[in-house]
Residue frames relative to the residue before (quaternion, step in Angstrom):
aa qw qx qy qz dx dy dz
X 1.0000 0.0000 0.0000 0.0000 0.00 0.00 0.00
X 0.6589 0.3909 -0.3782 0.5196 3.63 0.67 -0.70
X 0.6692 0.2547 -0.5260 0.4589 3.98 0.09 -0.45
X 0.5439 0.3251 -0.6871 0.3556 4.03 -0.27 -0.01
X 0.8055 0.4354 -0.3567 0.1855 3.56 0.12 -0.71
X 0.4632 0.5543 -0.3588 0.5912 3.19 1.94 0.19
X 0.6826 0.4123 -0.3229 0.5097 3.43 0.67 -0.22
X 0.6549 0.2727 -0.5065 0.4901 3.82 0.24 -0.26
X 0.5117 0.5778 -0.5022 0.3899 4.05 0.71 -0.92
X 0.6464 0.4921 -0.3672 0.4529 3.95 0.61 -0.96
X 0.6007 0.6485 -0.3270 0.3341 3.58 0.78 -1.30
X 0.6685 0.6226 -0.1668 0.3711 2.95 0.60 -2.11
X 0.8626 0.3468 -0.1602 0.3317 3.06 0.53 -1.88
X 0.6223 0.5130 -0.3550 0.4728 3.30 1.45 -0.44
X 0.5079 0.5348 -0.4611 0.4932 3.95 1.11 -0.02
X 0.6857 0.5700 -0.3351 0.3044 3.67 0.39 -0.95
X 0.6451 0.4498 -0.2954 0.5424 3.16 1.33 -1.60
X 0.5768 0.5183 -0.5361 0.3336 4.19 0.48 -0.42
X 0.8593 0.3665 -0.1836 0.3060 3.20 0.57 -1.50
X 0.4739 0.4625 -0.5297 0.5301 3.68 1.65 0.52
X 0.6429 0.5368 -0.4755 0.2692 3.39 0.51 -0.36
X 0.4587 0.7227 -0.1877 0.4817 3.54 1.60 -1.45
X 0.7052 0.3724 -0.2678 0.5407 3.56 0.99 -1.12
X 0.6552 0.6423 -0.2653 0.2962 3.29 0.67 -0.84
X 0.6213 0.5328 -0.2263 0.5281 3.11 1.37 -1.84
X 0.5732 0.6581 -0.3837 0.3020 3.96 1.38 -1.53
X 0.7036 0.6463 -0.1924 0.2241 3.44 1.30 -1.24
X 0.2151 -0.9070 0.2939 0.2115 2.67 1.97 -0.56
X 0.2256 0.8338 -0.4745 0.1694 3.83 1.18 1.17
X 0.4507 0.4207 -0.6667 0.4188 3.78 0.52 0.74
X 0.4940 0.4953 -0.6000 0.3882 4.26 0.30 0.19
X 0.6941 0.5117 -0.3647 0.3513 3.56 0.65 -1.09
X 0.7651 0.3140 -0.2892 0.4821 4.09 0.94 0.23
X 0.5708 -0.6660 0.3300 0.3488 3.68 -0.71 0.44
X 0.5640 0.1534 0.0006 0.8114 3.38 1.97 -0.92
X 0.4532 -0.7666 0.4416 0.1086 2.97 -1.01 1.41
X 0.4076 -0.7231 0.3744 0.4133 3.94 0.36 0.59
X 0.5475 -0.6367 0.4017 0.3653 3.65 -1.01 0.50
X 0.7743 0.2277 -0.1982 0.5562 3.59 0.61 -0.33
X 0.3193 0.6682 -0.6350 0.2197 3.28 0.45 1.14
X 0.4198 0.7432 -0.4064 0.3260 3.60 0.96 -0.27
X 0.7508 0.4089 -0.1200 0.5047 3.10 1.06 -2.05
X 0.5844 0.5234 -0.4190 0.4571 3.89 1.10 -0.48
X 0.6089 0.3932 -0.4492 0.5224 4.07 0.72 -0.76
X 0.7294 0.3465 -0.4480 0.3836 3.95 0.21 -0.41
X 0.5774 0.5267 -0.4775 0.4015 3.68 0.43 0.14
X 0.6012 0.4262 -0.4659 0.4898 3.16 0.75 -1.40
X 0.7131 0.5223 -0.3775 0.2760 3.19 0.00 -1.33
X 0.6600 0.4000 -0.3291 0.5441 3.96 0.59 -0.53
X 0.5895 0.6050 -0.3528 0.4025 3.75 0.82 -0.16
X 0.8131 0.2979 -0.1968 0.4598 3.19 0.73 -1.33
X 0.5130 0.6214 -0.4032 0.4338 3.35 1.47 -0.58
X 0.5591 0.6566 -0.3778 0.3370 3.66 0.73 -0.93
X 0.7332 0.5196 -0.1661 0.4061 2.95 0.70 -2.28
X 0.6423 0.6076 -0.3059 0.3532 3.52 0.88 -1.38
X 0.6070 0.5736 -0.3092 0.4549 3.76 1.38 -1.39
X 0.7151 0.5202 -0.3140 0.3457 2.97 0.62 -1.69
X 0.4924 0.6777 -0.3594 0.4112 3.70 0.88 -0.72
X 0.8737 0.2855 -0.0869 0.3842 3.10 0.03 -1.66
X 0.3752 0.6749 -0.4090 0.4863 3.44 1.71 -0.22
X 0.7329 0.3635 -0.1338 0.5593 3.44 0.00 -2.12
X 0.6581 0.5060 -0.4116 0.3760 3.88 0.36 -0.44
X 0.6706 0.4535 -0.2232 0.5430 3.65 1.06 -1.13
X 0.6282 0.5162 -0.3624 0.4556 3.94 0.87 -0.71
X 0.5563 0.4951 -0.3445 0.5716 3.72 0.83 -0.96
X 0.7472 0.3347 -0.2944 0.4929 3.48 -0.34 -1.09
X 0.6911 0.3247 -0.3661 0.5320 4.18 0.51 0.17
X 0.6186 0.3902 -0.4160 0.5404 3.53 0.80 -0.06
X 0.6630 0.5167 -0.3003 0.4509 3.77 0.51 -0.49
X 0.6880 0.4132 -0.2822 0.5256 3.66 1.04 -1.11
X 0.4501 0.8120 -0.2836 0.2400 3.61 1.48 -0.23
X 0.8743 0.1633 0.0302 0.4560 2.25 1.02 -2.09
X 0.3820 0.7528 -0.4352 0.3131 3.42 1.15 0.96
């Protein structure tokens, strides 16, 4: 039981970080400089592994409460 739940927690968290990144990439911020900076590449994948994290972690801890609560009723 704990590796499915280590595995879907992996799942989850690696889908979020794709599809903030996908947004990110959608936004299209090397227009927003005349010379694109050299390490912008590596700044959209952080952000992108940041917010994706946070976002998982939310909906993780958000979906575990809300089974631990519907649990015990």
């Amino acid at each position: 039981m704990v590796y499915l739940k280590t595995l879907i927690t992996l799942i989850v968290q690696i889908g979020f970080i794709l599809v903030t990144f996908r947004a990110i990439k959608s936004i299209q911020i090397e227009r927003f400089f005349r010379q694109s900076p050299e390490g912008l590449p590596l700044l959209i994948v952080l952000v992108s592994i940041a917010v994706g994290y946070a976002c998982a972690s939310f909906f993780t801890n958000f979906f575990t409460t809300l089974s631990t609560i519907l649990g015990s009723m």
